[in-house]
N, C-alpha and C positions, 0 to 999 in steps of 0.2 A: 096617873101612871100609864092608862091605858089609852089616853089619848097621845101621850109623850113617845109610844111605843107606836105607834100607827102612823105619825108624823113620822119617825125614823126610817121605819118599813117602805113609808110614799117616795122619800127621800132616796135610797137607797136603790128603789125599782127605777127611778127617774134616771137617778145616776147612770145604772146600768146600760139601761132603756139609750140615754144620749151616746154613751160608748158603742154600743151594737151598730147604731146607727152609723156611728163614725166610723168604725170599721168596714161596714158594709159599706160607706160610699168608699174609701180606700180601695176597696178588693173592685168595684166595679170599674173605678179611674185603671186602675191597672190592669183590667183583662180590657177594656175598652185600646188603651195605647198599647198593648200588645198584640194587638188585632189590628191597629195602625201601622205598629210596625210591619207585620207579617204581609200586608197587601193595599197599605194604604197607597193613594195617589197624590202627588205634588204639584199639581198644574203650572203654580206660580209660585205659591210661599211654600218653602222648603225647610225652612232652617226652623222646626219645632214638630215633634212627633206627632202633638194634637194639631194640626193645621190641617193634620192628612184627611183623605176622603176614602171610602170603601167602593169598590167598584161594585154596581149593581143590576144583575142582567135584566135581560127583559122589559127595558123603561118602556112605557106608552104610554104618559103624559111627558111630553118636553114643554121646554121654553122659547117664546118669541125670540128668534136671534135679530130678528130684526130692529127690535124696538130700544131703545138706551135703557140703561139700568142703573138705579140712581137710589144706592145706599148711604143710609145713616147708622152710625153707629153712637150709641150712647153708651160710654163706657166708664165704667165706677169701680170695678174692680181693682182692689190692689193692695198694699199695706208697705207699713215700715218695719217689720218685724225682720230682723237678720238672716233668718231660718227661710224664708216666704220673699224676700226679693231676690236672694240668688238664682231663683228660675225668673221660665220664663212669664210673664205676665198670662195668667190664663185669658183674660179678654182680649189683648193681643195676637193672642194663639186662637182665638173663638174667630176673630176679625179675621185674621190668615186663613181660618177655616171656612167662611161665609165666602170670600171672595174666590176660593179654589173649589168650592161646589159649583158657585157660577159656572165658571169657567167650566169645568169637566162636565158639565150638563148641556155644554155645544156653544156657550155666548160665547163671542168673542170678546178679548179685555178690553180691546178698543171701546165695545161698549159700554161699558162697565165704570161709572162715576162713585166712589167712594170718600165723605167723609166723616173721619172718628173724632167725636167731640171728646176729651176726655175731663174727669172733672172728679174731684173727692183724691184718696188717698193712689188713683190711677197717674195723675200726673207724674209719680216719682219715676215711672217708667217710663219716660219724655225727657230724662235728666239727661244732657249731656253730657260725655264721658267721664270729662274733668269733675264735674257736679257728684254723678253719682259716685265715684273714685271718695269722694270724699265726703258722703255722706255716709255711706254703706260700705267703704273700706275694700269695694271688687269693682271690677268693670260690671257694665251693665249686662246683663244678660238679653235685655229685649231688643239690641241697637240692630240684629243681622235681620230681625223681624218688620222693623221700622223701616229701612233701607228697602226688603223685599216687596212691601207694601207699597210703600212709596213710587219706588220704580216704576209701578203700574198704575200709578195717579192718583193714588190717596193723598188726602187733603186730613194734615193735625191739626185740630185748634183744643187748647185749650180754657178752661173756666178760669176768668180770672176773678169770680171769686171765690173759690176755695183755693187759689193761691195766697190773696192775700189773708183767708183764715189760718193756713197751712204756712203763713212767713216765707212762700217761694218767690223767689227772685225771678224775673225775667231772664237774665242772663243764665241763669242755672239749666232753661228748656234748652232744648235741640233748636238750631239757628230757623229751623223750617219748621217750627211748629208755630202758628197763629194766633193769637191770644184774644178770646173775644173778655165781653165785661161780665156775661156768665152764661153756663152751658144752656141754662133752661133757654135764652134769648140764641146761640144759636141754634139749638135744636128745631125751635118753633120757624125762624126762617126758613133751615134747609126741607123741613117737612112743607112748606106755603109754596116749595120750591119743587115740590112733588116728591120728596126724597121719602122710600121706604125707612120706615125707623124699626132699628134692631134695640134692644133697652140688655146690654149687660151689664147688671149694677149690682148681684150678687156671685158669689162664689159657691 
């Protein structure tokens, strides 16, 4: 009984323990993008509140503008849950935010090479309008973020295998998105290629 009672008790604190937490990231997401709103900066990508940047006085470490900048993004974030595709893709919004630090840190975007591998349940956010219209019943929310990105010469490819674990169709991606045979094998390229690897594969 008294074991039965202590198991409850563990159970019970854990519970709690996981809820606290999940609150506490809540409240920091929200005073973080309210702090975005209030003074963020948009250099390039605009269209997501998390893209913004904070202006910060007094820098005395800067960045080579001379030199090209030659980002990789591994991106894994994402889901099929109803509730959780209607935004916008946080790794998307993390990618808009890497390449608008660049930028407000004095590079020019000219220099600035960017490409986002995507791979796992992130692909759905690569679905073309029709695609996602009809799997998740809204327009996409990530398309003004993909365009914004784009525009400045970001380079999509997708994993083509966790499409085919995920039953995604070719035709379903964005006409501009690139399909290799899987992320790990472009990842390893674009890195031999000298590309800085950013890994956002958790939420």
């Amino acid at each position: 009984m008294k074991l039965k009672l202590i198991a409850l008790l563990f159970c019970l604190a854990a519970t709690f323990g996981a809820s606290a937490q999940t609150t506490d990231k809540k409240d920091a997401a929200a005073k973080r993008e309210a702090k975005l709103k209030a003074k963020g900066m948009y250099p390039v990508v605009k269209s997501g509140v998390s893209c913004g940047v904070l202006p910060v006085p007094g820098v005395t470490e800067k960045p080579d503008s001379t030199i090209r900048y030659k980002l990789l993004i591994s991106l894994g974030i994402g889901s099929s849950e109803p509730d959780k595709v209607k935004e916008l893709n946080k790794g998307l919004a993390e990618a808009g935010r890497i390449l608008n630090l660049h930028v407000a840190a004095g590079i020019p975007k000219s220099q600035i090479d960017m490409v986002i591998v995507t791979h796992g349940k992130a692909l759905y956010a690569l679905f073309n309008s029709e695609a996602f219209k009809q799997e998740f019943k809204i327009d996409n929310p990530n398309t003004a973020v993909i365009h914004e990105l784009e525009d400045a010469g970001a380079k999509f490819i997708a994993c083509g295998q966790a499409m085919q674990f995920l039953e995604i169709k070719n035709e379903q991606m964005l006409p501009e998105v690139k399909i290799a045979i899987a992320a790990k094998v472009a990842v390893s390229t674009y890195e031999l290629k000298g590309y800085v690897l950013y890994e956002l594969d958790e939420e």
